[in-house]
C-alpha positions as a Markdown table, in Angstrom:
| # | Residue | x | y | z |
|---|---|---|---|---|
| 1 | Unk | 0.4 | -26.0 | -43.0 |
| 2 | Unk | -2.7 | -25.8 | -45.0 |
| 3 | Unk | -3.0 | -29.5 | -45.5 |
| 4 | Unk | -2.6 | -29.8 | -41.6 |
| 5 | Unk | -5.6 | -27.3 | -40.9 |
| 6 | Unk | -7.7 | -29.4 | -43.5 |
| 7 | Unk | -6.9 | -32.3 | -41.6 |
| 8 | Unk | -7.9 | -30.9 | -38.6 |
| 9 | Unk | -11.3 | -29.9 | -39.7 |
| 10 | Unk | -12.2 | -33.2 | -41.5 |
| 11 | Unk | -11.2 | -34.9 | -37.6 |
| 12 | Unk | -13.5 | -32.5 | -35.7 |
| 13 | Unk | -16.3 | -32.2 | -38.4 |
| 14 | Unk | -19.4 | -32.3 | -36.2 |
| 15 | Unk | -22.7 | -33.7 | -37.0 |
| 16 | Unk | -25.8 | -33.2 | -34.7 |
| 17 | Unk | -28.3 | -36.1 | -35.7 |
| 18 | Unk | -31.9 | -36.0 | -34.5 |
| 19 | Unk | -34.3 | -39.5 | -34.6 |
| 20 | Unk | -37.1 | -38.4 | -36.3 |
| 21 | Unk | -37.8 | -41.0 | -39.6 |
| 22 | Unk | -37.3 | -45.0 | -39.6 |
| 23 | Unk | -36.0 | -44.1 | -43.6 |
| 24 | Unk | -33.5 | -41.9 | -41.4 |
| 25 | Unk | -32.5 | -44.8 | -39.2 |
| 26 | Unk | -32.4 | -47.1 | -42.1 |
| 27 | Unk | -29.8 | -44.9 | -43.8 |
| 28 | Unk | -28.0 | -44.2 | -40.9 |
| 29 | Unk | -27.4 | -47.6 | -40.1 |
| 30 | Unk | -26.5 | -48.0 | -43.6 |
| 31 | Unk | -23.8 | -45.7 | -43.1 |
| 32 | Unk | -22.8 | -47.6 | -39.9 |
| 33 | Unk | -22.1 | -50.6 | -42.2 |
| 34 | Unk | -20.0 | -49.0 | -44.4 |
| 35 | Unk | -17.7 | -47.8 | -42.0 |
| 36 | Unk | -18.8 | -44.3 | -41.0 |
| 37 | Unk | -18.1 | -44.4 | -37.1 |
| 38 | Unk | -19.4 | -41.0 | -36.0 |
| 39 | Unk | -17.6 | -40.7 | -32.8 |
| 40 | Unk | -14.0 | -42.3 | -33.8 |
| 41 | Unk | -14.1 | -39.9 | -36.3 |
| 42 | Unk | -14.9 | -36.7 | -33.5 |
| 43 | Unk | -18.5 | -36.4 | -34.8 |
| 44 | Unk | -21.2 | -34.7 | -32.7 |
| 45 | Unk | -24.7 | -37.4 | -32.0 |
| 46 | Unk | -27.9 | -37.3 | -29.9 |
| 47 | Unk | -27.8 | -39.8 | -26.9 |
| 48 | Unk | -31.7 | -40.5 | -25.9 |
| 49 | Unk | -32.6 | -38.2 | -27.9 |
| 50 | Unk | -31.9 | -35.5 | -25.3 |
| 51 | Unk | -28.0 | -34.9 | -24.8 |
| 52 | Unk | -25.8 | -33.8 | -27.8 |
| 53 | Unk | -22.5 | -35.0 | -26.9 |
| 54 | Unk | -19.1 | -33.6 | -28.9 |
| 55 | Unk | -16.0 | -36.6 | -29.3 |
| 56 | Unk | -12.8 | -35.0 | -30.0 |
| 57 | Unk | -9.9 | -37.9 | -31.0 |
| 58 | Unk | -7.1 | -38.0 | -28.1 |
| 59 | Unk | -4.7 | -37.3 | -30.4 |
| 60 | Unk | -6.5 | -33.7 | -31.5 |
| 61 | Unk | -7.0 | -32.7 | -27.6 |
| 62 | Unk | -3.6 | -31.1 | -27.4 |
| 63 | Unk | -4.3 | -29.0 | -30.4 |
| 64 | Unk | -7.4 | -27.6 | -29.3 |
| 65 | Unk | -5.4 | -26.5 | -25.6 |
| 66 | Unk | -9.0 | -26.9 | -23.7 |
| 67 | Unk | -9.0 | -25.6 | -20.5 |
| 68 | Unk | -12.2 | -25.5 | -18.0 |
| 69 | Unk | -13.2 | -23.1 | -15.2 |
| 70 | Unk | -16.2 | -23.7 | -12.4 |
| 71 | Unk | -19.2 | -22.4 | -12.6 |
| 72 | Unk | -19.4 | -20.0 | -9.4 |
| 73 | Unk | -21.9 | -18.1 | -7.2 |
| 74 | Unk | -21.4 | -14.4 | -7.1 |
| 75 | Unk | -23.2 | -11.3 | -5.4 |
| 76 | Unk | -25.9 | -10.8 | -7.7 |
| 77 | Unk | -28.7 | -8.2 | -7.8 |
| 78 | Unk | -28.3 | -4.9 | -9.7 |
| 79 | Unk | -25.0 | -3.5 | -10.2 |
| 80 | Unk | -22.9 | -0.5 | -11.4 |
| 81 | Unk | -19.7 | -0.5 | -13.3 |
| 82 | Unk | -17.4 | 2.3 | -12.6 |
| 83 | Unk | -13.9 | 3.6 | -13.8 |
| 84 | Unk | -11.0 | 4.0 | -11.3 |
| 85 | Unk | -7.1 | 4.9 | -10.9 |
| 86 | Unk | -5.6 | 2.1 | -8.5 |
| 87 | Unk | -3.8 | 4.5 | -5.1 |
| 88 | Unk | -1.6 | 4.1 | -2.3 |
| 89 | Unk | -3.9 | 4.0 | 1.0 |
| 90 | Unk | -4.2 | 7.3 | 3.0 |
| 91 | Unk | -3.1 | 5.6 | 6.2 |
| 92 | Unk | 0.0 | 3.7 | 4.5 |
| 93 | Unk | 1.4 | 6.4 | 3.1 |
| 94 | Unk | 4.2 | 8.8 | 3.8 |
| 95 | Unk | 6.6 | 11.6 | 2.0 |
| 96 | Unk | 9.8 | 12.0 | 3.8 |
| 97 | Unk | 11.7 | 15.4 | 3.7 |
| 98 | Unk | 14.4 | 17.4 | 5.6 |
| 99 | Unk | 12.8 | 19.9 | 8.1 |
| 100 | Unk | 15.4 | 22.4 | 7.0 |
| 101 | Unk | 17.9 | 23.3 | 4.7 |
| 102 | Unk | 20.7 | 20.0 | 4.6 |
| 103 | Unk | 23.4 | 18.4 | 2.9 |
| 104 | Unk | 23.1 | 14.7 | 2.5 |
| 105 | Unk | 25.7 | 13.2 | 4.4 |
| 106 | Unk | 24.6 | 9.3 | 3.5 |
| 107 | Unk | 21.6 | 7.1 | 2.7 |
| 108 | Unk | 20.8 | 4.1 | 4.2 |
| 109 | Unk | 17.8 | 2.3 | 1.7 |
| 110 | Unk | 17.1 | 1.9 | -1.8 |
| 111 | Unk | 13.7 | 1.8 | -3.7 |
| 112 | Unk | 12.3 | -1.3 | -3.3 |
| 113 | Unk | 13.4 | -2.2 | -0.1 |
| 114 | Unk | 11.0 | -2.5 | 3.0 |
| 115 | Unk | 11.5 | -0.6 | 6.0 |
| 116 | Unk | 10.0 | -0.8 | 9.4 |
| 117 | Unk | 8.5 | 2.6 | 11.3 |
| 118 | Unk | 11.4 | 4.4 | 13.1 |
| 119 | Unk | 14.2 | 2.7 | 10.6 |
| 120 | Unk | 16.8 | 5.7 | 9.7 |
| 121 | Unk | 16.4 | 6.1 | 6.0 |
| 122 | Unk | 19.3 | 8.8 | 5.1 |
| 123 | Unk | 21.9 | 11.2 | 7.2 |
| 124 | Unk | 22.0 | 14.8 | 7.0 |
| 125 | Unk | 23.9 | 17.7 | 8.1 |
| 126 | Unk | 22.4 | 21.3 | 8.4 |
| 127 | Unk | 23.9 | 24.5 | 10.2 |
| 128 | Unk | 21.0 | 25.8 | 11.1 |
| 129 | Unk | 20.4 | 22.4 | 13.1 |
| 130 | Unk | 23.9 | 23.2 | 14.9 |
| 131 | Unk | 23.1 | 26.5 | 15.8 |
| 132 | Unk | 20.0 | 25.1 | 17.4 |
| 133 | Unk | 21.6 | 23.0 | 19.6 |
| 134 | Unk | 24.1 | 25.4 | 20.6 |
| 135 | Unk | 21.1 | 27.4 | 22.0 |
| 136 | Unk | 19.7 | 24.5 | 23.7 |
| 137 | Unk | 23.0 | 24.6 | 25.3 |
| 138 | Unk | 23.6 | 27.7 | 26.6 |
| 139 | Unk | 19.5 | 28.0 | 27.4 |
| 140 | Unk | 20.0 | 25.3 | 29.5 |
| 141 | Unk | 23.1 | 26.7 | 31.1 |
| 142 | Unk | 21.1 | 30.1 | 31.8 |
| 143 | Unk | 18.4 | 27.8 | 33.5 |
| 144 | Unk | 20.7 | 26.1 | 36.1 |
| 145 | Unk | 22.0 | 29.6 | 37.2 |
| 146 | Unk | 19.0 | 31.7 | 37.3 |
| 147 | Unk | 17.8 | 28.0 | 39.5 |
| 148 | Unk | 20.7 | 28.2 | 41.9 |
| 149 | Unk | 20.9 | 31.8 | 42.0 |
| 150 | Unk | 17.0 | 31.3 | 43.1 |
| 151 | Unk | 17.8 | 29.0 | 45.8 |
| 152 | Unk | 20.7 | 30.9 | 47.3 |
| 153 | Unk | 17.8 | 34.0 | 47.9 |
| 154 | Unk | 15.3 | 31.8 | 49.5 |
| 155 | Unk | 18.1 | 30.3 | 52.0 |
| 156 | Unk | 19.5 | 34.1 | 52.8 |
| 157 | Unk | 15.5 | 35.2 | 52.7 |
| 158 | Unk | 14.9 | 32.6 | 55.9 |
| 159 | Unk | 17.8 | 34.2 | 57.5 |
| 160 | Unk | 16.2 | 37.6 | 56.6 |
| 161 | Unk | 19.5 | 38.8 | 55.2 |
| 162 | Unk | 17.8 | 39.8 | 52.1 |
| 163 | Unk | 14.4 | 41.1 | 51.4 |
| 164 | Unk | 11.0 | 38.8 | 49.6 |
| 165 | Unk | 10.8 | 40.7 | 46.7 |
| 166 | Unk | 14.4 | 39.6 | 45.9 |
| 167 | Unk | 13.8 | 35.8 | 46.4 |
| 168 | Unk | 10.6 | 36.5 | 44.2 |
| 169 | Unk | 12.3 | 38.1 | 41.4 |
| 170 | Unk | 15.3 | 34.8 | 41.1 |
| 171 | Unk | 12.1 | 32.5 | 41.1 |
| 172 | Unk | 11.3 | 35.1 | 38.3 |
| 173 | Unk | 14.0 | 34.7 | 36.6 |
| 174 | Unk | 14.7 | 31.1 | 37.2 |
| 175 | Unk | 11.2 | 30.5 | 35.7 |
| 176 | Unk | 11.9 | 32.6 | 32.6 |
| 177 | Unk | 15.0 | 30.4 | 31.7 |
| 178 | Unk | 13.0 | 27.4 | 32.2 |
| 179 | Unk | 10.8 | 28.6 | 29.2 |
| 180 | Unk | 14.1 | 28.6 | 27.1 |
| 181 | Unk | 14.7 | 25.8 | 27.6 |
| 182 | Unk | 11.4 | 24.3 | 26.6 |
| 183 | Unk | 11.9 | 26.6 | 23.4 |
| 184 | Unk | 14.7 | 25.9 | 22.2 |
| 185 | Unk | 14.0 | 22.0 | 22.7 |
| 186 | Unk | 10.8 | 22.8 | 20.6 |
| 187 | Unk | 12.6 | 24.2 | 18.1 |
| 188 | Unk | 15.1 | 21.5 | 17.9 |
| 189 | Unk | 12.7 | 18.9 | 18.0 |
| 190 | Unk | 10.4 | 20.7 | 14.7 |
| 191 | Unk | 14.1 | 20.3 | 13.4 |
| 192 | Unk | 14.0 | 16.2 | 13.5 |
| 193 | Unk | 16.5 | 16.2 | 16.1 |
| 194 | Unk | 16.3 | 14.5 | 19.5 |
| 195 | Unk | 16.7 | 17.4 | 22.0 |
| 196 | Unk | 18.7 | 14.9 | 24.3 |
| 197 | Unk | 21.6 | 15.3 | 22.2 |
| 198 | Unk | 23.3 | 18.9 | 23.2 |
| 199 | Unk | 27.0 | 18.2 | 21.7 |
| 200 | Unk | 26.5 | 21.5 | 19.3 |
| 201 | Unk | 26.9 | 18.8 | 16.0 |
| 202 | Unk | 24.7 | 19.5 | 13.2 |
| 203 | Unk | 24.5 | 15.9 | 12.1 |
| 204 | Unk | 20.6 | 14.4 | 11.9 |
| 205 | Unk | 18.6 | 11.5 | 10.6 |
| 206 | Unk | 15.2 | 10.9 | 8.8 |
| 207 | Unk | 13.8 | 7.8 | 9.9 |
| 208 | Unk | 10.9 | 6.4 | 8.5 |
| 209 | Unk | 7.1 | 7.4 | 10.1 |
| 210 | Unk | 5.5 | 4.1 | 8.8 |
| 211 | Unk | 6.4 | 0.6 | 8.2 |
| 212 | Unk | 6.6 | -0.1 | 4.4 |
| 213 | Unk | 8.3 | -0.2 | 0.8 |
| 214 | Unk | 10.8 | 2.7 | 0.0 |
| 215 | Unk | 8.4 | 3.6 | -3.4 |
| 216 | Unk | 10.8 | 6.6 | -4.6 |
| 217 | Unk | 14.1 | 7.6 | -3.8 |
| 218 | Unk | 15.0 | 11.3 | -4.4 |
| 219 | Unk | 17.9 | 11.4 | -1.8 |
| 220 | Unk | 21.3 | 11.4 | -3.7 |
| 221 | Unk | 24.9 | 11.3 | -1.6 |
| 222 | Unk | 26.3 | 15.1 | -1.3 |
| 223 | Unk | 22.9 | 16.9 | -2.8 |
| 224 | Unk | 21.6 | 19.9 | -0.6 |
| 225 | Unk | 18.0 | 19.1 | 0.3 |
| 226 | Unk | 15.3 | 21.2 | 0.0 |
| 227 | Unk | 12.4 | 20.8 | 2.8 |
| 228 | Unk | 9.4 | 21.1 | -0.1 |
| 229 | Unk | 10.6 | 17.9 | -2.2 |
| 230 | Unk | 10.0 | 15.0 | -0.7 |
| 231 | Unk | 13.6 | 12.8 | -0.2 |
| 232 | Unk | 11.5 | 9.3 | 0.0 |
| 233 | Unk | 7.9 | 8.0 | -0.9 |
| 234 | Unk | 7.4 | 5.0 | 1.4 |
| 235 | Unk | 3.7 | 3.1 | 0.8 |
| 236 | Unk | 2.4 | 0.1 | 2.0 |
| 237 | Unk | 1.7 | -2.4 | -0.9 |
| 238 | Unk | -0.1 | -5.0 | 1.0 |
| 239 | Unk | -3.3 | -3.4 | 0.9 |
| 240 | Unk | -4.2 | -1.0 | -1.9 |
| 241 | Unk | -7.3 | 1.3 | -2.6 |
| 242 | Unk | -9.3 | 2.2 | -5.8 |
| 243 | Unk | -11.1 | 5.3 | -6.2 |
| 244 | Unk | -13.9 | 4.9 | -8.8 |
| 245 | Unk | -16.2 | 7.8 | -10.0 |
| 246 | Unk | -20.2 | 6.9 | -9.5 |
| 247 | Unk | -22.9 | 9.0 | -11.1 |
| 248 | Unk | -24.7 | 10.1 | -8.1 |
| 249 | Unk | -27.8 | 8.5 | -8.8 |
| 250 | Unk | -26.1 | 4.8 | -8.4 |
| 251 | Unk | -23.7 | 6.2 | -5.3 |
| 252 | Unk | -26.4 | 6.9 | -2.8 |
| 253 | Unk | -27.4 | 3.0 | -3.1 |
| 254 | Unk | -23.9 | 2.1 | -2.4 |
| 255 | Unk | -23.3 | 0.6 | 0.7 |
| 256 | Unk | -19.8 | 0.3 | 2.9 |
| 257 | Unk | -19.0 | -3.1 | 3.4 |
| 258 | Unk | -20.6 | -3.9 | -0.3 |
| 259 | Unk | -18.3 | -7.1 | -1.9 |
| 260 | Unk | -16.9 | -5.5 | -5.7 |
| 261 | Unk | -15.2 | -7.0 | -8.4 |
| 262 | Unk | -12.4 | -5.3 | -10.1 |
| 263 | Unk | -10.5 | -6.1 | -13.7 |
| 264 | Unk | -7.7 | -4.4 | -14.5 |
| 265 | Unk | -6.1 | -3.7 | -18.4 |
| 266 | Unk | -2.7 | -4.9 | -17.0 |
| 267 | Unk | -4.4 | -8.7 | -16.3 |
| 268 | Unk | -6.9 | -9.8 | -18.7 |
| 269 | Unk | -9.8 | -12.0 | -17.7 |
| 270 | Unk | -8.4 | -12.2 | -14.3 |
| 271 | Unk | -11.2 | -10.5 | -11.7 |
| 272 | Unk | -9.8 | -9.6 | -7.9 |
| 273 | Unk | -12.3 | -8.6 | -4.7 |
| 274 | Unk | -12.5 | -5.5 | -3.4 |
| 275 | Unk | -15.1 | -3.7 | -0.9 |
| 276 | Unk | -16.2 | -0.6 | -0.6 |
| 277 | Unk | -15.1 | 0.9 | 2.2 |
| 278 | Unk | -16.5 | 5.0 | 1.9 |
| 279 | Unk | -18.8 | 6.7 | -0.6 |
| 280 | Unk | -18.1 | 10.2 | -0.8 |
| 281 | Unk | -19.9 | 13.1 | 0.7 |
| 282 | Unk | -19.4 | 16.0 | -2.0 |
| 283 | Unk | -20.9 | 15.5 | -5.8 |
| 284 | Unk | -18.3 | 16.5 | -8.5 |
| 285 | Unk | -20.4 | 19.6 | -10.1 |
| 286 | Unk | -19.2 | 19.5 | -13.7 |
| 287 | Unk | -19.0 | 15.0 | -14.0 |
| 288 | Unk | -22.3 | 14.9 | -11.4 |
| 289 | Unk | -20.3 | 11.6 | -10.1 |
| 290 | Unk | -19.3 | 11.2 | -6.7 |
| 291 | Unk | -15.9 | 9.3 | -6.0 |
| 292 | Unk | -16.3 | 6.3 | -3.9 |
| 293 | Unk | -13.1 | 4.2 | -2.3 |
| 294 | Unk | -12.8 | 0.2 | -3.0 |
| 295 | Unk | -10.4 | -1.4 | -1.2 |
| 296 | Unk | -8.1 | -4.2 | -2.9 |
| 297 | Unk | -6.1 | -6.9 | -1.0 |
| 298 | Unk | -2.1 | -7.2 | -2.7 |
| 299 | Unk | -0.8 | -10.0 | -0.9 |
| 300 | Unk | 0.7 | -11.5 | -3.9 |
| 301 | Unk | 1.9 | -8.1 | -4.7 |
| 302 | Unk | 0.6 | -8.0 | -8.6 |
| 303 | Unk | -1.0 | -4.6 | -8.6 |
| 304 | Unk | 0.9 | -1.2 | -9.0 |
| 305 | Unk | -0.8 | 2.2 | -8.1 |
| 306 | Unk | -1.4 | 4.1 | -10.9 |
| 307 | Unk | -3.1 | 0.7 | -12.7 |
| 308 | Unk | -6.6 | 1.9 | -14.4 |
| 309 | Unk | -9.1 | -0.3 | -13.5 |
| 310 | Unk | -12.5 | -1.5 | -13.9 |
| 311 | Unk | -15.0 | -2.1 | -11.0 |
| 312 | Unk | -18.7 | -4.0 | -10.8 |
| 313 | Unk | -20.2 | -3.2 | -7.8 |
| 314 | Unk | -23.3 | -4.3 | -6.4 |
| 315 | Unk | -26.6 | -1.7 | -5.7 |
| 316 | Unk | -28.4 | -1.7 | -2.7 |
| 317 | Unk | -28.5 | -5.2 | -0.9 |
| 318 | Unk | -25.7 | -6.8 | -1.5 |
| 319 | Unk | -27.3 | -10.6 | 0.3 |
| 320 | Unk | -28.7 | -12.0 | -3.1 |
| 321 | Unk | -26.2 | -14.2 | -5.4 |
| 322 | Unk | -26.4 | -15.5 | -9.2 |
| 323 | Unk | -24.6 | -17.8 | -11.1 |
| 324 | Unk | -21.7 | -17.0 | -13.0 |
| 325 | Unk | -19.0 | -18.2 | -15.7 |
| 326 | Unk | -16.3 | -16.5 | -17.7 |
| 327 | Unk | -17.6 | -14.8 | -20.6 |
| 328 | Unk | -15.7 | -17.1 | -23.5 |
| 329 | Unk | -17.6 | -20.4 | -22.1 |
| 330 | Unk | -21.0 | -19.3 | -23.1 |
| 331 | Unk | -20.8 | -19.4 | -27.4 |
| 332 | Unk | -24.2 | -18.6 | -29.5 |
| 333 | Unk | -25.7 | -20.9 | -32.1 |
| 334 | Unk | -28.6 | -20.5 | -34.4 |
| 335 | Unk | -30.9 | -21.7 | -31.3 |
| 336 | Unk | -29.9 | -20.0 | -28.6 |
| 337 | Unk | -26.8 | -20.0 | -26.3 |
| 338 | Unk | -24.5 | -23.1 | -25.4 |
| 339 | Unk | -21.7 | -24.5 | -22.8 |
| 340 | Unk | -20.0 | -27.4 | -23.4 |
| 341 | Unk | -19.1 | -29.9 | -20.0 |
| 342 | Unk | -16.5 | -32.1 | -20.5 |
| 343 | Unk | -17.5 | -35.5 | -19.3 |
| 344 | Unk | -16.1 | -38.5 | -17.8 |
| 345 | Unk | -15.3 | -39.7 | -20.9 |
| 346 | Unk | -11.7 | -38.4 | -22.2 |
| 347 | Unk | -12.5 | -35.9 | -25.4 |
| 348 | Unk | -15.8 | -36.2 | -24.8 |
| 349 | Unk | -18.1 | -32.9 | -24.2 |
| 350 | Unk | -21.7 | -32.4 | -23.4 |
| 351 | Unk | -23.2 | -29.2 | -25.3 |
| 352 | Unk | -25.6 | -27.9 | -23.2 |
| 353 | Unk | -28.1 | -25.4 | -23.5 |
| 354 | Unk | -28.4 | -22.5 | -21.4 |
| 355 | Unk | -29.8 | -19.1 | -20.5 |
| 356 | Unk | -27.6 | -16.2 | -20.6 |
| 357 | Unk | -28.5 | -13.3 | -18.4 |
| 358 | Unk | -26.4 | -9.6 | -17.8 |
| 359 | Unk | -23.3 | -9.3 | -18.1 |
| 360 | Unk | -21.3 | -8.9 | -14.5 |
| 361 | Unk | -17.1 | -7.5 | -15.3 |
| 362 | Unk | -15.5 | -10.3 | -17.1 |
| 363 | Unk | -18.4 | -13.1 | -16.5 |
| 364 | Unk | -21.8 | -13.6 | -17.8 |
| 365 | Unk | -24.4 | -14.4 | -15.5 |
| 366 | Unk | -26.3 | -18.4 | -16.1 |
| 367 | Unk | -30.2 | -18.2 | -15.8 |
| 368 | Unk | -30.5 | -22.1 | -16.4 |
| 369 | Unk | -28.9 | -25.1 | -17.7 |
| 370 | Unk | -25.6 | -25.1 | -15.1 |
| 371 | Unk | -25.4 | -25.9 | -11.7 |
| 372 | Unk | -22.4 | -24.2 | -9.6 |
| 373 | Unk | -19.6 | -26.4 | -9.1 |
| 374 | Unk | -20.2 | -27.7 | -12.7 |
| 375 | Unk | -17.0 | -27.5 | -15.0 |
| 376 | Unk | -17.3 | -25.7 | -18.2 |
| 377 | Unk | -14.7 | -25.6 | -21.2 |
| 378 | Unk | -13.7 | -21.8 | -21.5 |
| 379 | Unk | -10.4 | -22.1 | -24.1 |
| 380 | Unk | -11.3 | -23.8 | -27.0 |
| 381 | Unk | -15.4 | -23.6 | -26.5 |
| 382 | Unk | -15.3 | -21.3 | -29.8 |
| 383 | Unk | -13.3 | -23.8 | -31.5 |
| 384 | Unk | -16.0 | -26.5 | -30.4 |
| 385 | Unk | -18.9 | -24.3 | -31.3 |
| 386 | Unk | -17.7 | -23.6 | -35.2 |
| 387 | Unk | -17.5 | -27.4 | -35.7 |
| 388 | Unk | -20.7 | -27.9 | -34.3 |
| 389 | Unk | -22.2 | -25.1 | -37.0 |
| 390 | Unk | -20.1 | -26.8 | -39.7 |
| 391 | Unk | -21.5 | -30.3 | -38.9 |
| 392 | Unk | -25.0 | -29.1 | -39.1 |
| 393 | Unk | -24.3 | -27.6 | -42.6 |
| 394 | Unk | -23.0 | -30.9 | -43.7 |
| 395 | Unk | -25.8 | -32.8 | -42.1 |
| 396 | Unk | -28.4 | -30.4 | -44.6 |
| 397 | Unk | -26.1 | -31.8 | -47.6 |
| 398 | Unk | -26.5 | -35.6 | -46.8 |
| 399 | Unk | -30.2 | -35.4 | -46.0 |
| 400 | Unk | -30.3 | -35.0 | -42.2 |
């Protein structure tokens, strides 16, 4: 294995020569003639004196797994970086649990499954529910009596067979058991169960208030359910938010609508979009931070709540723009900092000098030297950038 590495070195060993001396060009074309074919053998050299170019053999390109990324335009001007806990949106979220007191007679979903709004999630049976509707019953019983027995007095009344104060008090009385009714439908309905059903049975369901994933399932067959623990979670993983913690001194220049950039632990050098949708109105008194809400688009449905996250999010106006690339594509030498651009040429890259500015999440912004749109290596740029160094060492010891 160590012979292999050797190997590998003395095929990418680098050397950066600069035209400076004719003695120099005499011995380098001295060298020429004995064989010494800089870029068959994955040397670095100086083309017009300007561009530095890096050959890697075909056969070594595998090895060195190079992959590229574009250079990109991103929201620039001054930005904050803030710390966040990944959450269900307010509006897409729901806790399900019996009104009352109630055995589970049978459940309908599992976690993980998605439900539409109104979709009966579990079966349950509660006394309580059965007496309810019992008094519905006889409420409404009471009500068609006292309403006949009211329409019998008026009918004598215009016969004068019986006196107005006796029509008045049925109409009374018919008007009270009205109220009962209305009652005891209230009280069945703050039961979750439809007050059109009046067969006595104490049999309801929960259905769900909101279309979405079933994100906990308490509900077991046969368990008696509590109405303060929640049965089912159900949260809507299409859209998420993040809730990130400003110092109030960057929050007041945040503005809704603002385009963020989020990184999260769970997905290394990957970056998602968010915007801000609300800055908060109350300043936490012991941080002095004031929490502000990002929202995050999950189509692909890669993020979980609870992810801890990392947000950049742009200060005041949000319209100006810089150039960006990953973070691993710029590599420092002893003059400065470098990107290498592959080039038509197969195994063939152009260093290029450039001008690193701020750091923006997982990218560095490019003051000079890239255009966007350019391709830049990204895996395998350190790799390029030690050979480089060791050529110019060996260049020192031959006299260059």
């Amino acid at each position: 294995m160590k012979s292999a590495l050797l190997l590998l070195t003395a095929l990418l060993g680098l050397t950066a020569c600069k035209p400076s001396k004719a003695g120099h060009d005499d011995a380098h074309g001295e060298r020429e003639e004995h064989g010494h074919d800089e870029a068959s053998s994955g040397k670095a050299h100086v083309e017009d004196g300007k561009e530095i170019h890096v050959h890697v053999p075909q056969e070594m390109l595998r090895d060195l797994r190079v992959t590229t990324a574009k250079v990109e335009a991103r929201p620039g001007g001054e930005s904050v970086t803030a710390l966040g806990e990944l959450t269900f949106s307010e509006d897409a979220y729901a806790e399900v649990a019996t009104p009352v007191p109630a055995r589970v007679a049978a459940v309908l979903v599992t976690t993980g499954q998605a439900v539409k709004q109104g979709q009966r999630l579990a079966e349950l049976q509660s006394p309580e529910l059965g007496r309810a509707r019992a008094e519905l019953q006889a409420a409404q019983a009471r009500a068609t009596a006292a309403r006949q027995a009211a329409d019998r007095k008026r009918s004598l009344a215009a016969e004068h067979i019986v006196a107005r104060k006796d029509v008045q008090s049925a109409e009374a009385e018919a008007t009270a058991a009205d109220a009962e009714v209305a009652a005891a439908k209230a009280s069945l309905n703050s039961l979750g169960a439809s007050s059109t059903a009046t067969d006595g049975t104490p049999g309801f369901a929960l259905t769900a208030p909101i279309a979405g994933t079933i994100i906990e399932r308490a509900a077991r067959l046969g368990q008696m359910a509590d109405p303060a623990q929640p049965l089912f979670r159900i949260g809507d993983l299409s859209s998420l938010w993040l809730i990130v913690h400003a110092f109030e001194r960057d929050a007041v220049r945040l503005k809704p609508g603002a385009e963020a950039r989020v990184t999260f632990a769970a997905f290394p050098g990957q970056e998602f979009a968010a915007k801000v949708g609300h800055v908060g109105q109350r300043v936490d008194p012991s941080s002095r931070t004031i929490p502000v809400r990002l929202e995050l688009s999950n189509d692909k449905g890669l993020l979980r709540p609870g992810m801890s996250a990392t947000a950049s999010v742009p200060l005041g106006d949000p319209g100006t723009t810089l150039t960006a690339v990953p973070a691993a594509a710029l590599q420092r030498l002893e003059n400065g900092w470098v990107a290498f651009v592959p080039t038509p040429e197969a195994g063939v890259f152009e260093q290029r000098e450039v001008g690193r500015g701020r750091s923006v999440g997982a990218q560095v912004e490019v003051l000079s030297g890239l255009a966007v749109g350019e391709q830049v290596v990204v895996d395998g740029a350190f790799l390029l950038k030690a050979e480089v160094e060791k050529s110019k060492g060996g260049g020192d010891e031959h006299g260059h």
